[in-house]
Every structure is written in structure tokens, then in C-alpha cells.
TORDOPA-546741 format. One record per residue: residue in three letters; chain; y, z, x of N, C-alpha, C in turn. Coordinates in Angstrom, 2 decimals, decimal comma. Example, Ala and Ser with C-alpha at 12.3 -4.5 7.8 and 13.67 -1.06 7.14 Angstrom:
<nodes>
<node resn="ala" chain="A" n_Y="-5,69" n_Z="7,80" n_X="13,19" ca_Y="-4,50" ca_Z="7,80" ca_X="12,30" c_Y="-3,30" c_Z="7,80" c_X="13,20"/>
<node resn="ser" chain="A" n_Y="-2,25" n_Z="7,08" n_X="12,85" ca_Y="-1,06" ca_Z="7,14" ca_X="13,67" c_Y="0,03" c_Z="7,87" c_X="12,90"/>
</nodes>
This chain:
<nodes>
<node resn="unk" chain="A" n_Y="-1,17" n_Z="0,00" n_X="0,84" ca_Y="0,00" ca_Z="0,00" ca_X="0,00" c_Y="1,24" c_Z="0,00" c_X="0,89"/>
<node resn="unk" chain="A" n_Y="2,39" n_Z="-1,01" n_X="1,05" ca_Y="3,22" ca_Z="-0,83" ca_X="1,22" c_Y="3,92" c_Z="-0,07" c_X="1,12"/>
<node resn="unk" chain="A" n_Y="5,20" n_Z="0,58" n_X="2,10" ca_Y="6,11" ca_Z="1,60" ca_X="1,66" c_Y="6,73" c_Z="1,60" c_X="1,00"/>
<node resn="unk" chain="A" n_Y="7,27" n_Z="0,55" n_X="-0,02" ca_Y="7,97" ca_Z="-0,02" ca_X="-0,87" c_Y="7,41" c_Z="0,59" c_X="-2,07"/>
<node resn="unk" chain="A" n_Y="5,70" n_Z="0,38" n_X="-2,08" ca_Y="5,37" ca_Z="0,22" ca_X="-3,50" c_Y="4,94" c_Z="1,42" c_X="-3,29"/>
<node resn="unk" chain="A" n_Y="4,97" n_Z="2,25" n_X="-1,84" ca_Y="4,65" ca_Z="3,67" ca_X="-2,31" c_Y="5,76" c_Z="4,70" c_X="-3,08"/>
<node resn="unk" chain="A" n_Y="6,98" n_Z="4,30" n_X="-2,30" ca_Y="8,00" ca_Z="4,83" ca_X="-2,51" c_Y="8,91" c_Z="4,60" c_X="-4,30"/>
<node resn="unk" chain="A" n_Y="7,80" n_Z="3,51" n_X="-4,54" ca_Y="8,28" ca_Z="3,21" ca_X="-6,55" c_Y="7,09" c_Z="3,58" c_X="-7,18"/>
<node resn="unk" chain="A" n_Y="6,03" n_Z="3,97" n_X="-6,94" ca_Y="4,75" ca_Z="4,70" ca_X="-7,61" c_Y="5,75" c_Z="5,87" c_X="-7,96"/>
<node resn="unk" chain="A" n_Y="6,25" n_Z="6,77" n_X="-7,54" ca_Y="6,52" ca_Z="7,80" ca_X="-7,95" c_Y="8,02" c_Z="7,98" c_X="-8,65"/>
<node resn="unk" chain="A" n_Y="8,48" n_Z="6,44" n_X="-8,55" ca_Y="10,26" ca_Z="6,55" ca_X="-9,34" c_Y="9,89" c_Z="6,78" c_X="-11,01"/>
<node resn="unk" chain="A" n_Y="10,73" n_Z="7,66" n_X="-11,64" ca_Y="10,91" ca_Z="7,66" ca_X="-13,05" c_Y="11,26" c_Z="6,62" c_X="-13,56"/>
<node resn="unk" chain="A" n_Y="10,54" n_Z="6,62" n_X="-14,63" ca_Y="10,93" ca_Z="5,24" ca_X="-15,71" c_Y="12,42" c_Z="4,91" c_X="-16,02"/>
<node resn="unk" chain="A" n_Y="13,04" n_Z="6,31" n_X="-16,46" ca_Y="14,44" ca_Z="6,24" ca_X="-16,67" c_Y="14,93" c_Z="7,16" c_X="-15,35"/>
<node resn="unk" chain="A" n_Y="15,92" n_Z="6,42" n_X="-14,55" ca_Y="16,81" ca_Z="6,76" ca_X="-13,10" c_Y="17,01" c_Z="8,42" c_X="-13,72"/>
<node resn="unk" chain="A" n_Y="17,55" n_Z="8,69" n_X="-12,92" ca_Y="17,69" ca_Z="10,06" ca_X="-13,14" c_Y="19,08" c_Z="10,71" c_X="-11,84"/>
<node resn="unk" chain="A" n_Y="19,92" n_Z="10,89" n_X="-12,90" ca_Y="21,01" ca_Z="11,15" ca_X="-11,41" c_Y="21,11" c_Z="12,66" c_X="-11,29"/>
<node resn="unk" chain="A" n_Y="21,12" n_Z="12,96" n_X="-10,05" ca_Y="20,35" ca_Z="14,32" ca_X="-8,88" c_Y="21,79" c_Z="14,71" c_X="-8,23"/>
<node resn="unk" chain="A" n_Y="21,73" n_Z="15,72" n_X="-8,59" ca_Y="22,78" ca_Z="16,58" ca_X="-7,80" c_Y="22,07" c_Z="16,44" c_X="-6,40"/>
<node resn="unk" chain="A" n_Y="23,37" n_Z="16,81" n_X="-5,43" ca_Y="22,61" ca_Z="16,65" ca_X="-4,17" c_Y="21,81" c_Z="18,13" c_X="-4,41"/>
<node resn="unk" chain="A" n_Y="21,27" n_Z="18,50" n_X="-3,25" ca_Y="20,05" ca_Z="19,06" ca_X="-2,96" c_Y="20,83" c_Z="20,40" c_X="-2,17"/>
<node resn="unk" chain="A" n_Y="20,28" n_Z="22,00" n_X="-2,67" ca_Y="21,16" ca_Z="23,08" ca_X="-2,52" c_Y="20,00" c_Z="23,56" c_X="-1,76"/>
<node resn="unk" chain="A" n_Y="20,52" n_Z="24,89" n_X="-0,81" ca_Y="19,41" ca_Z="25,22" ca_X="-0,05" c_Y="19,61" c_Z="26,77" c_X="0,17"/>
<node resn="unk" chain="A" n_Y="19,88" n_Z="27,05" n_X="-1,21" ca_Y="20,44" ca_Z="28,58" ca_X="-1,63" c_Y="19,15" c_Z="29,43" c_X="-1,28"/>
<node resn="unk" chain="A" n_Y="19,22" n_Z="30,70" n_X="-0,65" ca_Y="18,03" ca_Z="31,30" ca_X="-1,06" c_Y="17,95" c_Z="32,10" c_X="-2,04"/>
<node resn="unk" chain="A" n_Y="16,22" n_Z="31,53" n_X="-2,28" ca_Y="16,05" ca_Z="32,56" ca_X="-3,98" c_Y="14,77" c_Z="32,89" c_X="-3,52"/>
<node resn="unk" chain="A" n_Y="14,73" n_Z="34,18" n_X="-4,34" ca_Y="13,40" ca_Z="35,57" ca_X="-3,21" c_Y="13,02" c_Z="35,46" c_X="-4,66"/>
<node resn="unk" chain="A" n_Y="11,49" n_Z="35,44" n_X="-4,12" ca_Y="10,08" ca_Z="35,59" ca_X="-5,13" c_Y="10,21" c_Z="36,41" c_X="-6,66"/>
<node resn="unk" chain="A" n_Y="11,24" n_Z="37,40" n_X="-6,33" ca_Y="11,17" ca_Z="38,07" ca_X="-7,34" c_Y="12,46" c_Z="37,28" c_X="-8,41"/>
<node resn="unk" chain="A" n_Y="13,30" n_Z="36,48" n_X="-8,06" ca_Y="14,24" ca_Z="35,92" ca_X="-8,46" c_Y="13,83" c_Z="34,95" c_X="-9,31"/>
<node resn="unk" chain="A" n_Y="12,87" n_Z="34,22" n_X="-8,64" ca_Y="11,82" ca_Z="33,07" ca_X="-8,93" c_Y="11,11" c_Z="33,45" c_X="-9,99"/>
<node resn="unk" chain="A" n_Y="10,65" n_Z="34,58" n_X="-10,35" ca_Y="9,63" ca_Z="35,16" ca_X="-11,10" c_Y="10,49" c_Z="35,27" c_X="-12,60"/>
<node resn="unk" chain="A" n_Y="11,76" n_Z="35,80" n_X="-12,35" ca_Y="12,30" ca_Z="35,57" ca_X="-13,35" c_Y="12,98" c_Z="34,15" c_X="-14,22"/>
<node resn="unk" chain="A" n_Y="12,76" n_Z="33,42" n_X="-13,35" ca_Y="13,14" ca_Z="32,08" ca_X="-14,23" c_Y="11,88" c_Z="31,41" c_X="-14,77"/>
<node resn="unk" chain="A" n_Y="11,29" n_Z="31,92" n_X="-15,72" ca_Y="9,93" ca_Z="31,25" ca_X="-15,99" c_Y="10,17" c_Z="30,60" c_X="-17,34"/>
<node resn="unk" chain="A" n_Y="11,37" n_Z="30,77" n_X="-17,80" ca_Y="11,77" ca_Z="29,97" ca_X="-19,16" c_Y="11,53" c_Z="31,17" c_X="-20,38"/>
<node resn="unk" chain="A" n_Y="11,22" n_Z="32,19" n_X="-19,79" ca_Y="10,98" ca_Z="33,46" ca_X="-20,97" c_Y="12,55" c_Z="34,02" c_X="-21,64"/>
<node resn="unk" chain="A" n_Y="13,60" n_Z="34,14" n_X="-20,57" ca_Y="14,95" ca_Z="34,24" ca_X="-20,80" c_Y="15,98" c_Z="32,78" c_X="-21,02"/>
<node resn="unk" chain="A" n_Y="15,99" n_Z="32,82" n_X="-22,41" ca_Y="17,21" ca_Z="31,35" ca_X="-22,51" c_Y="18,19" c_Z="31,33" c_X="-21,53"/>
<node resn="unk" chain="A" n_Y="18,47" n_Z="32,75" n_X="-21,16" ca_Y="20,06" ca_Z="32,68" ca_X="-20,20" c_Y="19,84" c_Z="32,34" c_X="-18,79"/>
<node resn="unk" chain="A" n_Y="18,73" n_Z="32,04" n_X="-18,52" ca_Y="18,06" ca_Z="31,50" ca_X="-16,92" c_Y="17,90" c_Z="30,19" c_X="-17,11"/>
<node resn="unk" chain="A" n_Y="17,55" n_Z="29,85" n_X="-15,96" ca_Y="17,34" ca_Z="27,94" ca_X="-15,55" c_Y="15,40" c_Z="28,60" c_X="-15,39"/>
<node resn="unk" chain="A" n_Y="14,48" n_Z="27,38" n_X="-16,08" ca_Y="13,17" ca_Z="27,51" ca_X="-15,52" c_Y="12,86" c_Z="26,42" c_X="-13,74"/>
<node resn="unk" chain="A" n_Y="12,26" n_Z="27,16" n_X="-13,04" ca_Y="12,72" ca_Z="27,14" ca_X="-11,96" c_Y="11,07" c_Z="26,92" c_X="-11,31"/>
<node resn="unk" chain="A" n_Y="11,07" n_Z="25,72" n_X="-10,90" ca_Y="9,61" ca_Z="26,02" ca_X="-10,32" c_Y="9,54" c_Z="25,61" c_X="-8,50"/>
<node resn="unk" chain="A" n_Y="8,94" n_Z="26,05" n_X="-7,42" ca_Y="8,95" ca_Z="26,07" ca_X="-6,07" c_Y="7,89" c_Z="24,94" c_X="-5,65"/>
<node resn="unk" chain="A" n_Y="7,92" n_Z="24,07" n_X="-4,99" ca_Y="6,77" ca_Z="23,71" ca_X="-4,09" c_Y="7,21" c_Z="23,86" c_X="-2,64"/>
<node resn="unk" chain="A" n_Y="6,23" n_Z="24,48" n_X="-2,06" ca_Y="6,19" ca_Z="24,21" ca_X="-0,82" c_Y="7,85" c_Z="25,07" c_X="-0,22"/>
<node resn="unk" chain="A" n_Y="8,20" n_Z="25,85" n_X="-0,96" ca_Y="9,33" ca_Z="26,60" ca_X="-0,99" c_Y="10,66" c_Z="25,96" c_X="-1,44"/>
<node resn="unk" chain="A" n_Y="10,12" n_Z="24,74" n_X="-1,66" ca_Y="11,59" ca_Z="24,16" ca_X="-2,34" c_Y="11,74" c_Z="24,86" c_X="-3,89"/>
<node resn="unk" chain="A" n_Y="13,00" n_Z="25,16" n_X="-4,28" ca_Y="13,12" ca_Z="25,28" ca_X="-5,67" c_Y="13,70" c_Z="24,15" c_X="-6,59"/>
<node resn="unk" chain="A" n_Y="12,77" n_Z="23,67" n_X="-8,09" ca_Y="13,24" ca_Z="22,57" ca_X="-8,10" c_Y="13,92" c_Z="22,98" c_X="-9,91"/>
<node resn="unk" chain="A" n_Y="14,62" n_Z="22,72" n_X="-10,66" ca_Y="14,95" ca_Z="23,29" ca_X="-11,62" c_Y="14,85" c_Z="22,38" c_X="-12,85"/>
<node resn="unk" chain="A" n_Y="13,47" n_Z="22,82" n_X="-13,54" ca_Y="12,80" ca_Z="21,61" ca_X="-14,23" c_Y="13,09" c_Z="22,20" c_X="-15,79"/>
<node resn="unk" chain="A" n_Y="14,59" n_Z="22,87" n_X="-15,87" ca_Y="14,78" ca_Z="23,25" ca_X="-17,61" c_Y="14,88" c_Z="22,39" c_X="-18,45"/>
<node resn="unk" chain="A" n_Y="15,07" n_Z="21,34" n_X="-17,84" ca_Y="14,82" ca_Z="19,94" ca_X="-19,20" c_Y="13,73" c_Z="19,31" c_X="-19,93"/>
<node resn="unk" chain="A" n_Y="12,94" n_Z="19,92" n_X="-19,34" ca_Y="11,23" ca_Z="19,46" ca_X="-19,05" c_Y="10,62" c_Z="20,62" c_X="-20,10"/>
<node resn="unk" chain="A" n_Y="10,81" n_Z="19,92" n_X="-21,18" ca_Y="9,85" ca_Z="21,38" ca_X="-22,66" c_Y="8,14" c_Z="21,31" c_X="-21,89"/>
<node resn="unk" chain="A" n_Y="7,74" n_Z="20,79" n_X="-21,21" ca_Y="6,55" ca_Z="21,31" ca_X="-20,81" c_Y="6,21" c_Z="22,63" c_X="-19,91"/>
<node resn="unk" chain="A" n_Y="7,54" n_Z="22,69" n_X="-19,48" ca_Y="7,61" ca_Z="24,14" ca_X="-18,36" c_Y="8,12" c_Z="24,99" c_X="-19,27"/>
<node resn="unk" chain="A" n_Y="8,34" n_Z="24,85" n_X="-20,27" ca_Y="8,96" ca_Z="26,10" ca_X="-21,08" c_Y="7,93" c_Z="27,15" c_X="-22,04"/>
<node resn="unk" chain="A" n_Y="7,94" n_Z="28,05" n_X="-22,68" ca_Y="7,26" ca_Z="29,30" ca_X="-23,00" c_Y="5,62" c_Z="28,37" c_X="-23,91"/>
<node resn="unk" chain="A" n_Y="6,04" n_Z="27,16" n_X="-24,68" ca_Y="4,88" ca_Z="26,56" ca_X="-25,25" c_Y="4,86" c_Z="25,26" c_X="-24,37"/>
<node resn="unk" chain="A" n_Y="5,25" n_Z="25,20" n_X="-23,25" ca_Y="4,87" ca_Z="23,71" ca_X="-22,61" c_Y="3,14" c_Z="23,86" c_X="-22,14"/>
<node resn="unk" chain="A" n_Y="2,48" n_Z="22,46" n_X="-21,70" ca_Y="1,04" ca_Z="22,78" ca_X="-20,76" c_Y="1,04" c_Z="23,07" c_X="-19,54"/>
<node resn="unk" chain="A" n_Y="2,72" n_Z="23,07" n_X="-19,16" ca_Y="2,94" ca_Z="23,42" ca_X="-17,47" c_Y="3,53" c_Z="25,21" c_X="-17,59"/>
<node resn="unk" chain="A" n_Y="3,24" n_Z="25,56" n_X="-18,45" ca_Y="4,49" ca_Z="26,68" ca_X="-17,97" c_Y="3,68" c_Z="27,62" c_X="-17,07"/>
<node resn="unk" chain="A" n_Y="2,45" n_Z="27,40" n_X="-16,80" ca_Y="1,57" ca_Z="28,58" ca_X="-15,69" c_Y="2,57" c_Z="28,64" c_X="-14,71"/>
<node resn="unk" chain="A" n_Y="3,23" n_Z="27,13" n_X="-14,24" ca_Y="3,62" ca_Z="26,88" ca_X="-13,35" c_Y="5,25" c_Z="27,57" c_X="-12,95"/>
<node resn="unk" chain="A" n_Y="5,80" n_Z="28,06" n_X="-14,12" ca_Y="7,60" ca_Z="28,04" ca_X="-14,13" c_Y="7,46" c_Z="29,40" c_X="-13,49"/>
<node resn="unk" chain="A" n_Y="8,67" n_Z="29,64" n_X="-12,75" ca_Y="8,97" ca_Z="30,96" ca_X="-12,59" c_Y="8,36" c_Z="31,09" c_X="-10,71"/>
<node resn="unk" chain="A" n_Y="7,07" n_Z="30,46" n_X="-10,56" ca_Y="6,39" ca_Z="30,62" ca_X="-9,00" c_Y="6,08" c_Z="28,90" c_X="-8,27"/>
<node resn="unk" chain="A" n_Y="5,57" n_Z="29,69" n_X="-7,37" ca_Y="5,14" ca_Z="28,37" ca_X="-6,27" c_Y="4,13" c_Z="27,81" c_X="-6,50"/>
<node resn="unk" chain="A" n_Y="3,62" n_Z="27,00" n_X="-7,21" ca_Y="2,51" ca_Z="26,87" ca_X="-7,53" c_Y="1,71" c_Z="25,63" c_X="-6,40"/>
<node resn="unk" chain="A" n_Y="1,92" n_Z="25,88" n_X="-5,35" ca_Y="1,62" ca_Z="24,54" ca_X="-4,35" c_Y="0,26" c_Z="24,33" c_X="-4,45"/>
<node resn="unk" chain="A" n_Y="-0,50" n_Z="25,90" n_X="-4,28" ca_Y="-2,22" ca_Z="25,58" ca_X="-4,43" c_Y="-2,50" c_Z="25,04" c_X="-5,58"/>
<node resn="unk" chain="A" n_Y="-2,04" n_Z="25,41" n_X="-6,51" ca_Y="-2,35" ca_Z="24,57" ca_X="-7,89" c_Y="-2,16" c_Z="23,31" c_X="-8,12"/>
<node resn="unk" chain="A" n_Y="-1,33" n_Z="22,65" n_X="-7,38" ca_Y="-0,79" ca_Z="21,32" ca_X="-7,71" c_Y="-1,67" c_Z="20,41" c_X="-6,59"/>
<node resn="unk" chain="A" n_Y="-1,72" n_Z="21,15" n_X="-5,25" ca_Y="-3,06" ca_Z="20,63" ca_X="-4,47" c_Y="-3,80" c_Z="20,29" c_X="-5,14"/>
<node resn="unk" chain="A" n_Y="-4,62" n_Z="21,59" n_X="-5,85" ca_Y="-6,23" ca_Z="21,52" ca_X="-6,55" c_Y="-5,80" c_Z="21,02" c_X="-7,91"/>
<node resn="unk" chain="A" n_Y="-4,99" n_Z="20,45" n_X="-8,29" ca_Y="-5,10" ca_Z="19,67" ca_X="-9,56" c_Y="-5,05" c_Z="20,91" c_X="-10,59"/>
<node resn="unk" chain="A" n_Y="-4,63" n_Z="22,04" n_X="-10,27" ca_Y="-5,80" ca_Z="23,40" ca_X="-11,44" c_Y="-4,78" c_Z="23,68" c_X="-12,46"/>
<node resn="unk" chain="A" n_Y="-5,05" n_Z="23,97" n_X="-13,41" ca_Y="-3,93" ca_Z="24,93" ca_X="-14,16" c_Y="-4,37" c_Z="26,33" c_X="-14,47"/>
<node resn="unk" chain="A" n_Y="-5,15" n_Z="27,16" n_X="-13,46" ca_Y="-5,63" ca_Z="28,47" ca_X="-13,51" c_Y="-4,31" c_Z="29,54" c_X="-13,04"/>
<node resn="unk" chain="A" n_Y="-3,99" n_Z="30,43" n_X="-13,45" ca_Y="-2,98" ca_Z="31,05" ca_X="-13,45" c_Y="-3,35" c_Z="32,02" c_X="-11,93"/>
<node resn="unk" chain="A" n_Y="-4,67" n_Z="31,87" n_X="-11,51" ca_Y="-4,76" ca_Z="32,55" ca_X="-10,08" c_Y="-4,91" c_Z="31,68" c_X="-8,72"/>
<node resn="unk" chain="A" n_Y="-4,45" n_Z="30,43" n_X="-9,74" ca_Y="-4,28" ca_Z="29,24" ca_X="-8,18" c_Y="-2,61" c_Z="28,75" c_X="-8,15"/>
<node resn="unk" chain="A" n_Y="-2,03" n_Z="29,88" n_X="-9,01" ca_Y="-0,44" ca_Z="29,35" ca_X="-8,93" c_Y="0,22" c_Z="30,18" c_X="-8,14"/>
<node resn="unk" chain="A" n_Y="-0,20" n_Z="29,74" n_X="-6,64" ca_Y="0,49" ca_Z="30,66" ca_X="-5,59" c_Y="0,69" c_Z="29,71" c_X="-4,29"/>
<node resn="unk" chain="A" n_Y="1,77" n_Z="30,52" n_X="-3,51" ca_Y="2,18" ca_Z="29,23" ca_X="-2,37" c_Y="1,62" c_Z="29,03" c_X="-1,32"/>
<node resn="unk" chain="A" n_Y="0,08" n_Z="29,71" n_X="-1,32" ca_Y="-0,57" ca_Z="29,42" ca_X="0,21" c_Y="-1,29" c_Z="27,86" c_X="0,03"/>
<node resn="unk" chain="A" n_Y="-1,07" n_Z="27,31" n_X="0,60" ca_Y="-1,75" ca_Z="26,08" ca_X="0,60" c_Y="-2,37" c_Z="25,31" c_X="2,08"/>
<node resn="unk" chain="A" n_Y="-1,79" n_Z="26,32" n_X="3,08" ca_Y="-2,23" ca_Z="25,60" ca_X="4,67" c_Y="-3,62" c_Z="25,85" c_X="4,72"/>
<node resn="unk" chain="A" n_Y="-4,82" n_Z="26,01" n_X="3,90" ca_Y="-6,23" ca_Z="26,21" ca_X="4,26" c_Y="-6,56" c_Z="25,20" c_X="3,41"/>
<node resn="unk" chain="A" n_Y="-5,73" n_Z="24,11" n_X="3,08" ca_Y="-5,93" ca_Z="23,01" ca_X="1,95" c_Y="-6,87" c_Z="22,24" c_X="3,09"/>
<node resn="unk" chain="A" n_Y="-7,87" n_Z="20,94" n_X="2,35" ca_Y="-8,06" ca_Z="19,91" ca_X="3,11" c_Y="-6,79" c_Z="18,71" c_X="3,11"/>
<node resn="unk" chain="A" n_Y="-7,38" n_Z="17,99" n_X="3,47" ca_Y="-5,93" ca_Z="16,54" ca_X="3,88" c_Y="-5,98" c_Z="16,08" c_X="2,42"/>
<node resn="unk" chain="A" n_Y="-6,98" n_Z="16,01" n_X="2,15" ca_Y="-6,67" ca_Z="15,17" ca_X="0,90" c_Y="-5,80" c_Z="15,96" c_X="-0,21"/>
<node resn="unk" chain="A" n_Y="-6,31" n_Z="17,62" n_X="-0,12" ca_Y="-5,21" ca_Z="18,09" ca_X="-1,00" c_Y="-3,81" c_Z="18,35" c_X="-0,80"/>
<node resn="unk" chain="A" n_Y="-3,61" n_Z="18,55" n_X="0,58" ca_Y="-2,20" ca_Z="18,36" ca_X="0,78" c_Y="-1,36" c_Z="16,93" c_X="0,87"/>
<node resn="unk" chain="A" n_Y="-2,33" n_Z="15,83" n_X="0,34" ca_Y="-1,45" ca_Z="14,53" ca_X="0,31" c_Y="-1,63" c_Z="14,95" c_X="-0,97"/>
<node resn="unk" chain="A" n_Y="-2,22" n_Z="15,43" n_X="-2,09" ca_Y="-2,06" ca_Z="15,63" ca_X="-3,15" c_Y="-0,55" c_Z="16,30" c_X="-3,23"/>
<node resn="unk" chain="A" n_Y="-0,42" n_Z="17,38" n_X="-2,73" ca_Y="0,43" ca_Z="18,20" ca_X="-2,78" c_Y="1,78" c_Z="17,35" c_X="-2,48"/>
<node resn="unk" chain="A" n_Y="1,49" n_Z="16,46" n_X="-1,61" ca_Y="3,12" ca_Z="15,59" ca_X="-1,19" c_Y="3,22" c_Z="14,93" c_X="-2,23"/>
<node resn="unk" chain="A" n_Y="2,22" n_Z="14,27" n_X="-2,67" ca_Y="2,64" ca_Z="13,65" ca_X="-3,84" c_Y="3,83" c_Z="14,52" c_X="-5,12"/>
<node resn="unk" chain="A" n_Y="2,54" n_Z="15,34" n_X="-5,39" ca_Y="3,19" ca_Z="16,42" ca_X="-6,28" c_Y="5,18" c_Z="16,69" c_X="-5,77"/>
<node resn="unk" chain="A" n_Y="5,71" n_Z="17,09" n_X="-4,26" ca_Y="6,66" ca_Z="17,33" ca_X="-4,03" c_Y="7,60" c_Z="16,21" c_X="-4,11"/>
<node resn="unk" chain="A" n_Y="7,02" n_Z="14,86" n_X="-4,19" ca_Y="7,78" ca_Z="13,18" ca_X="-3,68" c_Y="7,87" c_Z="13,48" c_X="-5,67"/>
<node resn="unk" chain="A" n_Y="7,43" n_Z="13,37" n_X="-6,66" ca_Y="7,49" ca_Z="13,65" ca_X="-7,62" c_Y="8,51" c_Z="14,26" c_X="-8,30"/>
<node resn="unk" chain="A" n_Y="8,62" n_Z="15,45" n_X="-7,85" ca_Y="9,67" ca_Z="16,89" ca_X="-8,50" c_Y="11,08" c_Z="15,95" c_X="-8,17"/>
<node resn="unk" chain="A" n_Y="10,80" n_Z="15,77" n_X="-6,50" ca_Y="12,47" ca_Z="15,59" ca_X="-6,07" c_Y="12,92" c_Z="14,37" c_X="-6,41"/>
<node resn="unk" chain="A" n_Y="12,29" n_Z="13,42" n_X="-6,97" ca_Y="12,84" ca_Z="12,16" ca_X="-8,28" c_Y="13,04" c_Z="12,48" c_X="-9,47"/>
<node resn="unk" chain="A" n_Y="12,70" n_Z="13,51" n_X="-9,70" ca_Y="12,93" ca_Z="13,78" ca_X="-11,12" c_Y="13,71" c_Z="15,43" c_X="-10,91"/>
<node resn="unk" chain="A" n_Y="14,00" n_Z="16,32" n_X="-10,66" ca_Y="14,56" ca_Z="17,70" ca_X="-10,45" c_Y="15,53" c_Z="17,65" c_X="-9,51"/>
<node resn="unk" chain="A" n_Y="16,16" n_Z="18,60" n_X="-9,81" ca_Y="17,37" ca_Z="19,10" ca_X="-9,07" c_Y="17,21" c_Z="19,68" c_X="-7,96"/>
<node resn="unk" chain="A" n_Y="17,00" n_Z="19,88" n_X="-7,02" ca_Y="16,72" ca_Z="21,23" ca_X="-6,03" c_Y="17,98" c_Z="22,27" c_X="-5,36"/>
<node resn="unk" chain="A" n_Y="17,60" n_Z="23,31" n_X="-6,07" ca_Y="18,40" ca_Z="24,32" ca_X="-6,42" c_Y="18,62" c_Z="25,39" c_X="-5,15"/>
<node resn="unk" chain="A" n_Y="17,30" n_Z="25,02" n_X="-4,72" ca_Y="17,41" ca_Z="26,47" ca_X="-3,39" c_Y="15,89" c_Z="26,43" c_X="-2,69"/>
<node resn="unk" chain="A" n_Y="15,81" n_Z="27,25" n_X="-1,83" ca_Y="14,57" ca_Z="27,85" ca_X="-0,99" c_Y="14,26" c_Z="28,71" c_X="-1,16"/>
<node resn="unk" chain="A" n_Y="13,45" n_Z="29,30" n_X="-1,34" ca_Y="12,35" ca_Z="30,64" ca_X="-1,25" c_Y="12,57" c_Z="30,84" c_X="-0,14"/>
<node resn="unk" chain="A" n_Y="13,11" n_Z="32,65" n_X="-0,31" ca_Y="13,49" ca_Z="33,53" ca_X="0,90" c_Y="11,90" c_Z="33,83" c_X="1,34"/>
<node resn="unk" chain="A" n_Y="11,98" n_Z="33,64" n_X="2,66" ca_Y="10,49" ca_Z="34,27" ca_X="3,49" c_Y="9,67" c_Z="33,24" c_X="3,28"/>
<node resn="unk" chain="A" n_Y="9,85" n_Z="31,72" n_X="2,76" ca_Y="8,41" ca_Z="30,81" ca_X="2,97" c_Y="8,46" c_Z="30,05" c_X="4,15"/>
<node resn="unk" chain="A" n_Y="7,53" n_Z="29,67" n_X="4,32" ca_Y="7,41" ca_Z="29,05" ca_X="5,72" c_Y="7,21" c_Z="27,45" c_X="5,22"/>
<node resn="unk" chain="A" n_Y="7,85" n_Z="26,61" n_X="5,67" ca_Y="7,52" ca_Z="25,02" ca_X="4,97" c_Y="6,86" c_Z="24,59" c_X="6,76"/>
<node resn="unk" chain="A" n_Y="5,28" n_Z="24,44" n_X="6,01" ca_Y="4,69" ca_Z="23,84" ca_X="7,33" c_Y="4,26" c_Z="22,25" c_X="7,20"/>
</nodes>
């Protein structure tokens, strides 16, 4: 596959215009609270310590099929494809290759479509 046609596999159907990209830190417990449970918060989900702010997205919200995901890092989960609420955590360096190209995918994804709001205080982006 060309880089071309890799780089439009993952463009949204409809463009999507992106604030630039903030690199605020936001600590786990900060994170925990934006899970879409409080209207007065942004739902806020991490990969790989990026924070990406997916409140437009009714699937991350209190009845979406993603909301395991709002509020934490869910990198192992998005590796392993899972929606188990004990694989929505940010260790993912004991992944194989194939799941961490999963996982890039998953991150080349968010940041065409989400805002990125900030970093997770204390993650390590390896």
C-alpha cells in the first residue's frame, strides 16, 4: 500500500477542522473524571498518553458502545480489539507488533477525527 493510500484509509468521510494540538497536562485522576458521566466536562479519552476529546461522538457517552473507553487510556484495549473494562488500561509495551500497529492505527484514527487536548501526567509515550 502506498503512503498515499495509507494515509486516506484513515481520513473521515466528512473533513473535520482540528484545533491545533494542546499538550496540557492532565493526571489520571483528571482523566477519570471526564468519562461523559458529568454534562459540565468534555468526555476525554487517552491513547498512548495523548488526550483526545471525543464529546461529539454519542458513542463515548454514558449509553454509547465505546464508553468503557471515556474517561481512561484505553491503549491495551484498542491493541486487543477488546471492549472488556479490565483491558482499558495504558500498558501496552508487552503488546506483539501486530498489536501495536493495531494500536497506531487506532491513534492515526483519533487524531483525524479529535481534538487533542493534552498529555497524561506520568505516561511514558514509547
Amino acid at each position: 500500500m502506498s503512503e498515499q493510500t495509507e494515509k486516506k484509509r484513515f481520513e473521515p468521510k466528512q473533513p473535520v477542522q482540528l484545533d491545533p494540538p494542546k499538550d496540557d497536562p492532565i493526571t489520571m485522576e483528571e482523566l477519570s473524571k471526564c468519562d461523559g458521566t458529568d454534562p459540565n466536562r468534555p468526555i476525554l479519552v487517552a491513547i498512548k498518553g495523548t488526550v483526545f476529546d471525543v464529546t461529539r461522538n454519542p458513542a463515548y457517552g454514558p449509553q454509547g458502545q465505546y464508553h468503557v473507553f471515556a474517561g481512561k487510556d484505553p491503549s491495551r484495549a484498542l491493541a486487543m480489539s477488546s471492549l472488556k473494562p479490565e483491558d482499558c488500561r495504558p500498558d501496552w509495551y508487552d503488546l506483539d507488533e501486530k498489536e501495536k500497529t493495531v494500536l497506531d492505527e487506532w491513534y492515526t484514527y483519533f487524531s483525524k477525527r479529535y481534538n487533542i487536548v493534552g498529555q497524561v501526567q506520568g505516561a511514558t509515550n514509547k
